[in-house]
C-alpha positions as CSV (number, residue, x, y, z in Angstrom):
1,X,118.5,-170.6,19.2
2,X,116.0,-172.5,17.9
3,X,115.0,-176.0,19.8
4,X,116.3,-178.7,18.9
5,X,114.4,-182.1,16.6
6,X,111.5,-183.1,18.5
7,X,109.7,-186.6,18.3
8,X,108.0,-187.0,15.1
9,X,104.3,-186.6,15.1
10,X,102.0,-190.0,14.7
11,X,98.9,-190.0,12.4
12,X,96.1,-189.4,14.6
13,X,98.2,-189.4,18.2
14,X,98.1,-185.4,18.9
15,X,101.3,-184.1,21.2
16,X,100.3,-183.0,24.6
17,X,99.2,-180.0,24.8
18,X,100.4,-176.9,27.0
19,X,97.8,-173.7,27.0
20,X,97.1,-175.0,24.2
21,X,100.2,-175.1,22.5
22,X,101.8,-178.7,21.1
23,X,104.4,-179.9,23.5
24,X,106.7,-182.6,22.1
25,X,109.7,-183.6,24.0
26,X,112.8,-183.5,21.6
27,X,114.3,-186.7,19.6
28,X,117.3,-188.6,20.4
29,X,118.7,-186.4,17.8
30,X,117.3,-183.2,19.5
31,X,119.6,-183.8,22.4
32,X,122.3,-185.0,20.6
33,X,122.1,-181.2,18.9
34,X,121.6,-179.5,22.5
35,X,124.5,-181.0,23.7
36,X,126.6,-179.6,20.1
37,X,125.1,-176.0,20.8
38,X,125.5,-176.3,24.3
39,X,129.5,-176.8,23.7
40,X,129.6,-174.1,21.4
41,X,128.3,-171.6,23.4
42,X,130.0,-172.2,26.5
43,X,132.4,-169.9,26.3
44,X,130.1,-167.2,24.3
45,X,129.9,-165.0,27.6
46,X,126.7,-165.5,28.1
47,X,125.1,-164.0,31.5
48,X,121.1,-165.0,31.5
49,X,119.4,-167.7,29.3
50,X,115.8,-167.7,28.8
51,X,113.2,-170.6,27.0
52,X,109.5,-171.0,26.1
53,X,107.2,-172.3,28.2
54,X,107.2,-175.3,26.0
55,X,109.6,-178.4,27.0
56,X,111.2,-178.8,23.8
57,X,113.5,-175.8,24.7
58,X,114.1,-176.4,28.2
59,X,115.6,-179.4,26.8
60,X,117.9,-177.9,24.5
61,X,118.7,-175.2,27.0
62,X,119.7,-177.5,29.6
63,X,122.6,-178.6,28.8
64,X,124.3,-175.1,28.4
65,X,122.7,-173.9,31.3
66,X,124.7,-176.5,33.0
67,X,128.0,-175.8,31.5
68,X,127.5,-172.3,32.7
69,X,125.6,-172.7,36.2
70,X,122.7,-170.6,35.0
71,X,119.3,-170.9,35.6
72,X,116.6,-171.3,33.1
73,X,114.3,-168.7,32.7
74,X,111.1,-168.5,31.7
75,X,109.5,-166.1,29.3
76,X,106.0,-167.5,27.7
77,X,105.8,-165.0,24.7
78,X,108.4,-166.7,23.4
79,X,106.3,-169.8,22.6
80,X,105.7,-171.0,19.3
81,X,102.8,-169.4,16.8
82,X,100.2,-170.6,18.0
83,X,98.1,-173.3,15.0
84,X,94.8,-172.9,16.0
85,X,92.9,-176.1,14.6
86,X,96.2,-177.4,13.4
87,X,97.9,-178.0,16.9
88,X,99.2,-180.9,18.6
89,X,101.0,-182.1,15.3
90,X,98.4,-181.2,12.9
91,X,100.5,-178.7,11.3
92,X,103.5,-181.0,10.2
93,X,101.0,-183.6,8.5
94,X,98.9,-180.7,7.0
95,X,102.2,-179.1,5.2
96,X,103.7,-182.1,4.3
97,X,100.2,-183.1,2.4
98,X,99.8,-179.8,0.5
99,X,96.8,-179.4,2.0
100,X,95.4,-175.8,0.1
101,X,95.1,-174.5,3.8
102,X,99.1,-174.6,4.1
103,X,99.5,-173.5,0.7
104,X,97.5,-170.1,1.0
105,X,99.1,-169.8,4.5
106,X,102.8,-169.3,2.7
107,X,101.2,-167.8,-0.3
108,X,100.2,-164.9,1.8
109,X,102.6,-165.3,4.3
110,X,100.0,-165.2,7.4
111,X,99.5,-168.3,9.9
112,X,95.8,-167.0,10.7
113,X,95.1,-168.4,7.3
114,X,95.0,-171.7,9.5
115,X,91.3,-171.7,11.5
116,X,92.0,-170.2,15.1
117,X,95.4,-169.3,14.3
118,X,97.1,-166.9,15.8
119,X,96.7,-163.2,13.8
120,X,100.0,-161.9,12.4
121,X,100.0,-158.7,14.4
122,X,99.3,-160.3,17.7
123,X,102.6,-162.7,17.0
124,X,104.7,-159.6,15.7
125,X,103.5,-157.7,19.3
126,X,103.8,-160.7,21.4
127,X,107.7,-161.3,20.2
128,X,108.3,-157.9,19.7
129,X,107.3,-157.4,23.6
130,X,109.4,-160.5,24.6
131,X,112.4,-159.5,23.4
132,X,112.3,-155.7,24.5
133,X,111.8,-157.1,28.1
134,X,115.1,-159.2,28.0
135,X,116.8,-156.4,26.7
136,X,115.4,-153.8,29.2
137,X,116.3,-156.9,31.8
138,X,119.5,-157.3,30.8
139,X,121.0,-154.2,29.4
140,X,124.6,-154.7,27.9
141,X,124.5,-158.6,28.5
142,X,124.3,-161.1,26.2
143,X,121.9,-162.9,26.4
144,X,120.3,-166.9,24.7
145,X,116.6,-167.2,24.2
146,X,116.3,-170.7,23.2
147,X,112.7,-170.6,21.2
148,X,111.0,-171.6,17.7
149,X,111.1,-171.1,14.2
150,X,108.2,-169.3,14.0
151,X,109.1,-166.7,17.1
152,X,112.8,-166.8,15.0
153,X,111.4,-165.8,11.6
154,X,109.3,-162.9,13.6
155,X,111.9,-161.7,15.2
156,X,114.5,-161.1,12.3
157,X,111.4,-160.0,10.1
158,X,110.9,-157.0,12.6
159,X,114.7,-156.4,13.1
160,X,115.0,-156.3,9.3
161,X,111.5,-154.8,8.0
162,X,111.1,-157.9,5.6
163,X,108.1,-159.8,4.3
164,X,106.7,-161.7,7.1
165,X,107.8,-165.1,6.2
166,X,111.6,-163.9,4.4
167,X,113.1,-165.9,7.3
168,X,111.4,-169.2,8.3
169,X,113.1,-172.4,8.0
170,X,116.0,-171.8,10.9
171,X,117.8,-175.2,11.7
172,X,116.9,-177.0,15.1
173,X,119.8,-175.2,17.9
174,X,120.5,-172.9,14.7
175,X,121.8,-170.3,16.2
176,X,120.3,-166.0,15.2
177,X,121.6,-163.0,16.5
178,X,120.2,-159.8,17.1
179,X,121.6,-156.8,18.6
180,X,118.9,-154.6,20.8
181,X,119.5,-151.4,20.9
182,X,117.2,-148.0,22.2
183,X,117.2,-147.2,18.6
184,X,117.0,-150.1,16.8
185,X,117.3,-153.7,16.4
186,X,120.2,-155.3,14.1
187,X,120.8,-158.6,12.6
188,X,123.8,-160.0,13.4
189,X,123.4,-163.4,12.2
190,X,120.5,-166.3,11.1
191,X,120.6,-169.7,10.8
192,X,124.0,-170.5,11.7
193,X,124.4,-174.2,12.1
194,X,128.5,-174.8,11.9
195,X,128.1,-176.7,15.0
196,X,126.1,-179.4,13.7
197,X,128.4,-179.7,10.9
């Protein structure tokens, strides 16, 4: 799942920052989504439930993990792509702009276009990683990795051997599913937002 909304950035005010990642809490209407996912989910059969180190998806996650006396656990690599320069908020002001920098970034579908940014293979090897270790952690479980759209996008690119950026843009608590398997990884679903409807 991705988070849910998170406060809106403010010209010049940068989000705290958490190893150096932005760390906006979420938006009235970010919780007001958790709690929607939260009720949809509750009776998914989920048995573990996992978030980034960044609070934006604790806070969606709680609520479910609630519902379903679970605890949250932590698993850092699935944080966000990291922005480099553009962190803290930087990157939502820079995109909506136009600035060229953004441009060239989904022209050739690679965030290090961004100064400091992370590199495209150490994102793909960082989520890639992640989500083998739930799987090897849980083995025949299901299991909800609250995280980000650009960890989201990764992931289903590598499940589905697409272009890098074929699947950005998932919905805040839009729910993906993929199917780990020793063999192979399988979409099962993207984007799917019928509970906010």
């Amino acid at each position: 799942m991705r988070h849910g909304a998170s406060e809106a950035y403010l010209d010049g005010t940068l989000f705290p920052l958490v190893d150096g990642h932005g760390d906006p809490p979420l938006s009235g209407e970010g919780k007001q989504q958790a709690a929607l996912v939260a009720a949809r989910l509750a009776a998914a059969g989920i048995d573990a439930i996992y978030v980034s180190n960044l609070r934006r998806t604790a806070e969606t996650a709680a609520p479910l993990a609630q519902l379903l006396g679970l605890d949250l656990r932590v698993e850092p690599d699935l944080r966000e792509v990291y922005l480099g320069d553009w962190e803290g908020g930087l990157f939502r002001k820079m995109v909506a702009e136009g600035h060229p920098i953004s441009l060239r970034m989904s022209a050739e579908e690679r965030w290090d276009v961004i100064p400091g940014a992370e590199p495209a293979e150490a994102l793909a090897g960082r989520v890639r990683g992640a989500i083998e270790r739930l799987a090897a952690a849980h083995p025949g479980q299901r299991v909800a990795a609250f995280t980000h759209g650009g960890v989201i996008g990764q992931a289903i690119a590598l499940a589905s051997a697409s272009r890098p950026f074929a699947f950005l843009g998932a919905e805040n608590t839009s729910i993906s599913r993929v199917v780990v398997t020793s063999e192979r990884w399988i979409v099962r679903g993207f984007n799917d937002t019928a509970h906010l409807d």
